[in-house]
C-alpha positions as CSV (number, residue, x, y, z in Angstrom):
1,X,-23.9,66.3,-39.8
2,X,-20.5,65.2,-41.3
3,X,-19.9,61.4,-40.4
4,X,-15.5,61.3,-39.9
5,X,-13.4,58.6,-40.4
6,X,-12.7,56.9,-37.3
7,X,-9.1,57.6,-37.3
8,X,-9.8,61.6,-37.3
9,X,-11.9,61.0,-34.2
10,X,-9.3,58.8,-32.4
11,X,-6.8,61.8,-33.6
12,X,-9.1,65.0,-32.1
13,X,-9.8,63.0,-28.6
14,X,-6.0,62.0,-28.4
15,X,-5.1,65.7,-28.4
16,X,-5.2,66.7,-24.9
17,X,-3.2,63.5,-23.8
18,X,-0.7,63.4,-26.3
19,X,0.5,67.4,-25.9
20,X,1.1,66.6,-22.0
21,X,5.2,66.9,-22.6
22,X,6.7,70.0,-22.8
23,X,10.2,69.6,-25.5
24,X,13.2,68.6,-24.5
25,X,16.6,68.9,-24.8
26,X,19.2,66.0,-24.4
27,X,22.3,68.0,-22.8
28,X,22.0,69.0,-19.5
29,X,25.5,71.2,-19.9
30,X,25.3,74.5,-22.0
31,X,20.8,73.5,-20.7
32,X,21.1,74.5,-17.4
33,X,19.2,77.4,-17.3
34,X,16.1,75.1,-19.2
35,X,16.0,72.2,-16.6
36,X,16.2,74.8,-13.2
37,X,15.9,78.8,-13.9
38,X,18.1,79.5,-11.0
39,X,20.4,78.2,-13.0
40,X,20.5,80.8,-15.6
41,X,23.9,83.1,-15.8
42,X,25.7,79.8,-14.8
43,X,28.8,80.8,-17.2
44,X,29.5,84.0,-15.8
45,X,29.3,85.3,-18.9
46,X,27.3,87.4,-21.6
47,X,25.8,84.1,-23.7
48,X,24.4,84.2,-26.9
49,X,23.5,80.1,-27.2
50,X,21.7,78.1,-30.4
51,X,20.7,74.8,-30.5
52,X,19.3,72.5,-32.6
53,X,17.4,68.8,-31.9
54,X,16.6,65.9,-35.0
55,X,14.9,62.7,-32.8
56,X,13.1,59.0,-33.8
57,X,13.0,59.5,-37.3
58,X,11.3,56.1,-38.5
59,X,11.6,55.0,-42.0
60,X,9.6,57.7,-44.5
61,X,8.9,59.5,-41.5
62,X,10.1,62.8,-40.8
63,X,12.0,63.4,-37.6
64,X,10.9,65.7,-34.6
65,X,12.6,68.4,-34.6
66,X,13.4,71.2,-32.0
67,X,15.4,74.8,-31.9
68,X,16.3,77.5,-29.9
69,X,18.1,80.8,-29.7
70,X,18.5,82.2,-26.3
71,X,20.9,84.8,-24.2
72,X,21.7,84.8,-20.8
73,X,23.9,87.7,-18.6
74,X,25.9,87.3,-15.8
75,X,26.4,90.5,-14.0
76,X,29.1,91.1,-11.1
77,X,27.6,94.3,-10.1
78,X,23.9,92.9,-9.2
79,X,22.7,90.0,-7.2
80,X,20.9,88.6,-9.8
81,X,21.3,87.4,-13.6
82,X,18.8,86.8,-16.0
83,X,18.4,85.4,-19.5
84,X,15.8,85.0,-22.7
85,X,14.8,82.4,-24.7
86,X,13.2,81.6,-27.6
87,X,11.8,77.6,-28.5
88,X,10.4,75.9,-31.5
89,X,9.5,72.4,-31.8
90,X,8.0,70.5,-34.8
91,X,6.2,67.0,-34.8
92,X,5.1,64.9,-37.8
93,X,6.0,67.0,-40.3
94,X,5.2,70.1,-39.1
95,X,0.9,69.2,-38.2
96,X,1.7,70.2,-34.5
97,X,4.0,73.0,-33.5
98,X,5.1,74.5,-30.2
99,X,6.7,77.7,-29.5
100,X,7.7,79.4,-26.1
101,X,9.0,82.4,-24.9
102,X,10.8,83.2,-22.1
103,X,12.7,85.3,-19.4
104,X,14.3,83.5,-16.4
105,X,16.0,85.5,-13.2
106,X,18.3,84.5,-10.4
107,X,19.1,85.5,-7.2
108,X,22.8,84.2,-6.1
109,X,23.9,84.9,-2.7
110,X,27.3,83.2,-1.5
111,X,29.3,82.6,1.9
112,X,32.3,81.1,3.1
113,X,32.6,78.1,5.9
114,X,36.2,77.5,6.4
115,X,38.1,77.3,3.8
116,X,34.5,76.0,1.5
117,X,32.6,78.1,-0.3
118,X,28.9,77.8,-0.5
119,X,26.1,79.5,-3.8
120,X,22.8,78.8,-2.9
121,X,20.8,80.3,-5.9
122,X,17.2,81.1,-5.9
123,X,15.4,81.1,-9.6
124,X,12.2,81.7,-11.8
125,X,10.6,81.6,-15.2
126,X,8.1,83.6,-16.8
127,X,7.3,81.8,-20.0
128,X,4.6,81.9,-22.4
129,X,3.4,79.1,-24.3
130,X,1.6,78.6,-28.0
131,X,0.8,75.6,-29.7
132,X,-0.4,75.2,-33.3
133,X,-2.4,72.1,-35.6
134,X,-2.2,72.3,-39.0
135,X,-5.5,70.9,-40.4
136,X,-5.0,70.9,-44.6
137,X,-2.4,68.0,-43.6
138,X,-5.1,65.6,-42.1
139,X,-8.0,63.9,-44.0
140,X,-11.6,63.8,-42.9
141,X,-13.8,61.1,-44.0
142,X,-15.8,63.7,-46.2
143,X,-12.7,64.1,-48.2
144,X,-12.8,60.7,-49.5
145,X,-14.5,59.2,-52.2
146,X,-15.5,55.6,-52.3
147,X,-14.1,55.2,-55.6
148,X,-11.7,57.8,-56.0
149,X,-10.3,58.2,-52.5
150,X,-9.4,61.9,-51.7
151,X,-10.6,63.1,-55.7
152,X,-14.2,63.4,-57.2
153,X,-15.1,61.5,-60.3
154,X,-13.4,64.6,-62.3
155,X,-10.2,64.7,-60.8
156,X,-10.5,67.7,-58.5
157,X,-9.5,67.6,-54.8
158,X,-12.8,66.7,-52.2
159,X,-13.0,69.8,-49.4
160,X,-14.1,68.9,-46.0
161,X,-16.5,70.6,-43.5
162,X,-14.2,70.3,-40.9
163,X,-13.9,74.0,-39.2
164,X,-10.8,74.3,-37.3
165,X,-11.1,75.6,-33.7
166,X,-9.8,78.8,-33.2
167,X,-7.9,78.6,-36.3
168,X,-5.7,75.6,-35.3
169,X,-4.3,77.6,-32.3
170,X,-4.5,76.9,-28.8
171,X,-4.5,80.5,-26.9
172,X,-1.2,81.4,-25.5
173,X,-1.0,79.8,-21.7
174,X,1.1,80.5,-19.0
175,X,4.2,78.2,-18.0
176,X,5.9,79.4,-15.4
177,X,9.1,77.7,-13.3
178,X,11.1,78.3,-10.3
179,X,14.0,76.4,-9.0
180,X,15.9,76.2,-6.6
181,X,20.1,75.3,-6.9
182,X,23.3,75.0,-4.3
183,X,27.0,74.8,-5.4
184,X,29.8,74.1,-3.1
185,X,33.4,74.5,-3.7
186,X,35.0,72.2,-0.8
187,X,38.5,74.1,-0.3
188,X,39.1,77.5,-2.5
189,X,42.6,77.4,-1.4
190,X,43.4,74.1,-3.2
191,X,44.0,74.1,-6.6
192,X,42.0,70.6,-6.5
193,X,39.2,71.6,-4.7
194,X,36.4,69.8,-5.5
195,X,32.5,71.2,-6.7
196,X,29.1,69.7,-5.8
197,X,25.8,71.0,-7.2
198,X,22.6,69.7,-6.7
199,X,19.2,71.3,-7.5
200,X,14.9,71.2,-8.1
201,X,12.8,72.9,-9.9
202,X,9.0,73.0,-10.8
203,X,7.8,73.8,-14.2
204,X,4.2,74.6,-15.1
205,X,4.0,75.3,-11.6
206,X,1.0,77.8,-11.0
207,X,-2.1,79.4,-13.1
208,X,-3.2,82.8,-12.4
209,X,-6.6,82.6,-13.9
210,X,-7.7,82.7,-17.6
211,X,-6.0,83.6,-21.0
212,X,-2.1,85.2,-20.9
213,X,-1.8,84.0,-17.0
214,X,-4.0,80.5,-17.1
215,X,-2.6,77.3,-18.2
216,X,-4.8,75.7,-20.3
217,X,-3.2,74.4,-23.4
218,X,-5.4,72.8,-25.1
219,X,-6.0,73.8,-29.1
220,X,-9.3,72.5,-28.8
221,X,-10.8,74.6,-26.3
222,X,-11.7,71.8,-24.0
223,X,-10.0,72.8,-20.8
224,X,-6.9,70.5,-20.6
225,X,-4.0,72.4,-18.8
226,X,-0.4,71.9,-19.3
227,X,0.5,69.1,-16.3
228,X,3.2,69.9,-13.6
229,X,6.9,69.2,-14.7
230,X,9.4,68.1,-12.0
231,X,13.0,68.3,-12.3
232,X,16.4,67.5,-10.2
233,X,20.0,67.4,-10.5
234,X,23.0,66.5,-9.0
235,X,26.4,66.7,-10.3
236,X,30.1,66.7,-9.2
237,X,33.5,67.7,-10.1
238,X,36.8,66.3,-9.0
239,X,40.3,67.5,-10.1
240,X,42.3,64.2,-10.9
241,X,45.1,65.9,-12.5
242,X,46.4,69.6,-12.6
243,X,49.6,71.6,-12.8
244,X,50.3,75.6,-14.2
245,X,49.2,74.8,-17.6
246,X,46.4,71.7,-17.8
247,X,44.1,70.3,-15.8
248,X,41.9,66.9,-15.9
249,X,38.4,66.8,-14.2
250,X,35.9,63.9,-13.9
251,X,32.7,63.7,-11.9
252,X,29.7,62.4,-12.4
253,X,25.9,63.7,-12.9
254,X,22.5,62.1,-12.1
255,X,19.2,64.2,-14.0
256,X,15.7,63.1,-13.0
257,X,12.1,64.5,-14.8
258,X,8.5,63.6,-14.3
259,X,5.8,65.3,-15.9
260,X,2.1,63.9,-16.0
261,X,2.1,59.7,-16.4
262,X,5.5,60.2,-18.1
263,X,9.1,60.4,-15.9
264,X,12.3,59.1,-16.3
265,X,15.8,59.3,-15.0
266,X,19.5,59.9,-16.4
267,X,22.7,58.9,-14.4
268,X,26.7,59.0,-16.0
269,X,29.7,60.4,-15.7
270,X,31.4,63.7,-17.2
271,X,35.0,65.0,-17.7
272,X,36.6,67.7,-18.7
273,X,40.2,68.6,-20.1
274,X,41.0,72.4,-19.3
275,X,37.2,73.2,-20.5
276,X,38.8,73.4,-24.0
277,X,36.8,69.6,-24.4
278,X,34.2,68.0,-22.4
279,X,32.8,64.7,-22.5
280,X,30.0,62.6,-20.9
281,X,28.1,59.1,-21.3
282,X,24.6,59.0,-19.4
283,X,22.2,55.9,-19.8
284,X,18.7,57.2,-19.7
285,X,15.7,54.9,-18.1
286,X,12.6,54.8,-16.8
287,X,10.0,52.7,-14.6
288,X,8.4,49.0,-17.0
289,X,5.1,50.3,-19.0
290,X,2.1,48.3,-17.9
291,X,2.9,46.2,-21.7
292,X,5.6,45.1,-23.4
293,X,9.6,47.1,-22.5
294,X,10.7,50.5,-21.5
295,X,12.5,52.4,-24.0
296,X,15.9,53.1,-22.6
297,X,19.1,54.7,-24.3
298,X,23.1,55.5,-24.1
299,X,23.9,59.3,-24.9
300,X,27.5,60.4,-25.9
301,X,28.1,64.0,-25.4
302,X,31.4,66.0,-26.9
303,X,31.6,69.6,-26.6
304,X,34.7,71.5,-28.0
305,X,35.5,75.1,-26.5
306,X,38.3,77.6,-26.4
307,X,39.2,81.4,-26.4
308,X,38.9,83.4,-29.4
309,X,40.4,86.3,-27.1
310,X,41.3,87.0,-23.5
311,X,37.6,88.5,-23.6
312,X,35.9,85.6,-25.8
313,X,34.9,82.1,-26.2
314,X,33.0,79.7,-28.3
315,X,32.1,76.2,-27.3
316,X,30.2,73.7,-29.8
317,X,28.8,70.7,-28.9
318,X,27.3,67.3,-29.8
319,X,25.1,65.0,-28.4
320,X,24.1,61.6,-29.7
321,X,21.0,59.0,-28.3
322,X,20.4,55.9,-29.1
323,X,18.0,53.6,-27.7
324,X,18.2,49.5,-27.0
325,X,15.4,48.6,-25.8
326,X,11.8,49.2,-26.5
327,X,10.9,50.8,-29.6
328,X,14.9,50.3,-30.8
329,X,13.2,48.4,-34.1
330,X,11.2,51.5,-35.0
331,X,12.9,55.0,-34.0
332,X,16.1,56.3,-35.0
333,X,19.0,57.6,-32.7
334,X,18.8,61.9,-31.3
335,X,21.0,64.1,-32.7
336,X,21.2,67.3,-30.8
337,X,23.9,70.2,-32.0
338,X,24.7,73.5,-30.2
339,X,26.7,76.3,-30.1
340,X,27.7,79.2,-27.5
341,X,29.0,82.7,-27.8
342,X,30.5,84.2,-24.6
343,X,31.5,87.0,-23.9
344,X,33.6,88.9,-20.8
345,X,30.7,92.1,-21.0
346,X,27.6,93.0,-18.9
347,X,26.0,96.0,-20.6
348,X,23.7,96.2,-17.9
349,X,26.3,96.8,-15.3
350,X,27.6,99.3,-17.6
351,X,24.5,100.9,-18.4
352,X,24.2,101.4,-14.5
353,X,27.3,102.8,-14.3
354,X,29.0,100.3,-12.9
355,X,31.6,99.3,-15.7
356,X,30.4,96.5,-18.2
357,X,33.8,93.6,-17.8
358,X,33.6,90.8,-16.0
359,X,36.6,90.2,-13.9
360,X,37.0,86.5,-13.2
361,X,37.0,86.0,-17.1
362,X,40.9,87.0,-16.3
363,X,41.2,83.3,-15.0
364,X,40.7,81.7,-11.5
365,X,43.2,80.2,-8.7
366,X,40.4,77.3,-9.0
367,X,39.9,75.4,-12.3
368,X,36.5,74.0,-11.1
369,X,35.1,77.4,-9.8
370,X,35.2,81.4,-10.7
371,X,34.2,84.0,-8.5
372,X,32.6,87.8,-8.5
373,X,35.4,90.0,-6.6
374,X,32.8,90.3,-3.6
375,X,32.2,87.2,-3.5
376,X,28.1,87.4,-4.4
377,X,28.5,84.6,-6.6
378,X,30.1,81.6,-8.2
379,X,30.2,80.6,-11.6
380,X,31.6,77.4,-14.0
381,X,35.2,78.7,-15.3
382,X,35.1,78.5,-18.7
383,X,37.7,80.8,-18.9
């Protein structure tokens, strides 16, 4: 039997605690849809979105990284909206990978009160969920000589017996979500009305049995399933300033998440000049580890958006973390870059016959809210 090195072993039982985090992603705005699905189709738009995350690079050490592509579509003529997307995320150099697929739907029923306006939106993910070791990139005791270190007395490279479980490759699991979300628009008559949304989701939330519908994600084969992720939100908006050309908002937002032993909490304020450029500062922290400090952190969000055409809009954005406490001495800052397409289309209303525009990308009474002409739903106005 091969004898190891100690740090291989410490490596292979570490495994099933250390991929108990599912990737995330810094910005809650232009994320929605990823924190709570019944978020997805927020825009009221058709979305083609990109994003890409660099975080705690350390000295010679390469930085995590994370990606994704994804599309969401808002459509006027239907209840619901759905949306697709597509993850990657990359740790230590590319030894473990993650990838996950998925397509998010939600329902979006709306009445009035008064002169208030009230969405209470009803979401859910199916996604699917693969995650990858490379081996060659590790050394096993058997590849090292006790002269030589990893090269025989000839100069040629020492193989090891290690056999890689299924090939490196946990087998694709099941990670499902649903959500749960409620906007209110206080008076739709006021061209200051104010919004409120608050929502919670649960991620991971249920196994259907073995293989594509289980949960189990461990690359090992040892039976360790992907832990339960909780989310909630709550954000405002208030109109401090607005007449017939501009407009000033400022609100603030409060983001919690807890998955496994691991949770923390985000709170900040956002604003918001004629969504042309939006801002935010959030201070991220979490509960004192049984030794030594928390690691807590400042983000600074921008985002810069405006109309290509009546019909079309791009919005880029940029989102920087750095922490203070903690492991501030050994991690570098987050970097986190994205950019949105929208457009004022819904092929699948159109492939139903129903035309394929949306109407309330003409522009709303509202600045903080935009509406379906029967009043089904209500959407950000980022026209």
């Amino acid at each position: 039997m091969k004898h190891y090195l100690l740090i291989s072993l410490v490596f292979l039982c570490w495994l099933p605690s250390a991929w108990s985090q599912d990737p995330f992603y810094g910005h809650f705005y232009d994320n929605e849809a990823l924190f709570n699905p019944a978020l997805v189709g927020l825009k009221g738009s058709l979305s083609f979105n990109a994003k890409y995350k660099s975080q705690w690079p350390a000295g010679n050490v390469s930085p995590f990284i994370s990606g994704m592509v994804s599309m969401e579509e808002s459509m006027p003529c239907s209840l619901f909206d759905y949306g697709l997307s597509l993850n990657f995320d990359e740790e230590g150099s590319g030894r473990f990978r993650s990838y996950d697929f998925g397509f998010r739907f939600a329902g979006t029923p709306a009445f009035t009160a008064g002169n208030s306006v009230h969405n209470l939106k009803f979401g859910a993910a199916f996604q699917w969920s693969l995650k990858t070791v490379d081996y060659s990139k590790f050394i096993f005791s058997d590849e090292l000589h006790p002269k030589y270190g990893t090269i025989d007395i000839f100069g040629n490279d020492l193989p090891t017996g290690f056999i890689p479980p299924n090939e490196g490759e946990s087998q694709v699991f099941f990670t499902p979500a649903i959500g749960l979300a409620y906007h209110w628009l206080s008076n739709e008559n006021s061209e200051r009305a104010s919004t409120v949304q608050l929502g919670a989701s649960i991620h991971n939330a249920f196994s259907l049995g073995n293989s594509l519908l289980g949960n189990e994600e461990s690359i090992l084969n040892i039976g360790t399933k992907i832990p339960v992720r909780y989310n909630a939100f709550a954000r405002a908006e208030f109109i401090l300033s607005n007449n017939s050309r501009t407009f000033w908002s400022m609100g603030p937002m409060f983001f919690f998440q807890k998955q496994g032993q691991l949770q923390y909490a985000e709170a900040g304020v956002h604003t918001s000049f004629n969504r042309f450029l939006n801002g935010a500062v959030l201070y991220h922290f979490s509960p004192k580890t049984l030794s030594g400090n928390s690691t807590n952190w400042f983000t600074f969000q921008v985002e810069f958006g405006g109309l290509v055409s009546k019909e079309n809009r791009i919005d880029l954005g940029l989102s920087y973390s750095n922490n203070f406490s903690g492991l501030r001495n050994t991690v570098g800052p987050i970097l986190e870059f994205s950019v949105s397409i929208h457009l004022a289309k819904s092929p699948v209303c159109k492939l139903m016959g129903l035309g394929d525009e949306v109407p309330y990308a003409k522009g709303a009474k509202c600045p903080t809210a935009a509406f379906s002409p029967n009043r089904m739903k209500m959407y950000d106005n980022i026209w």
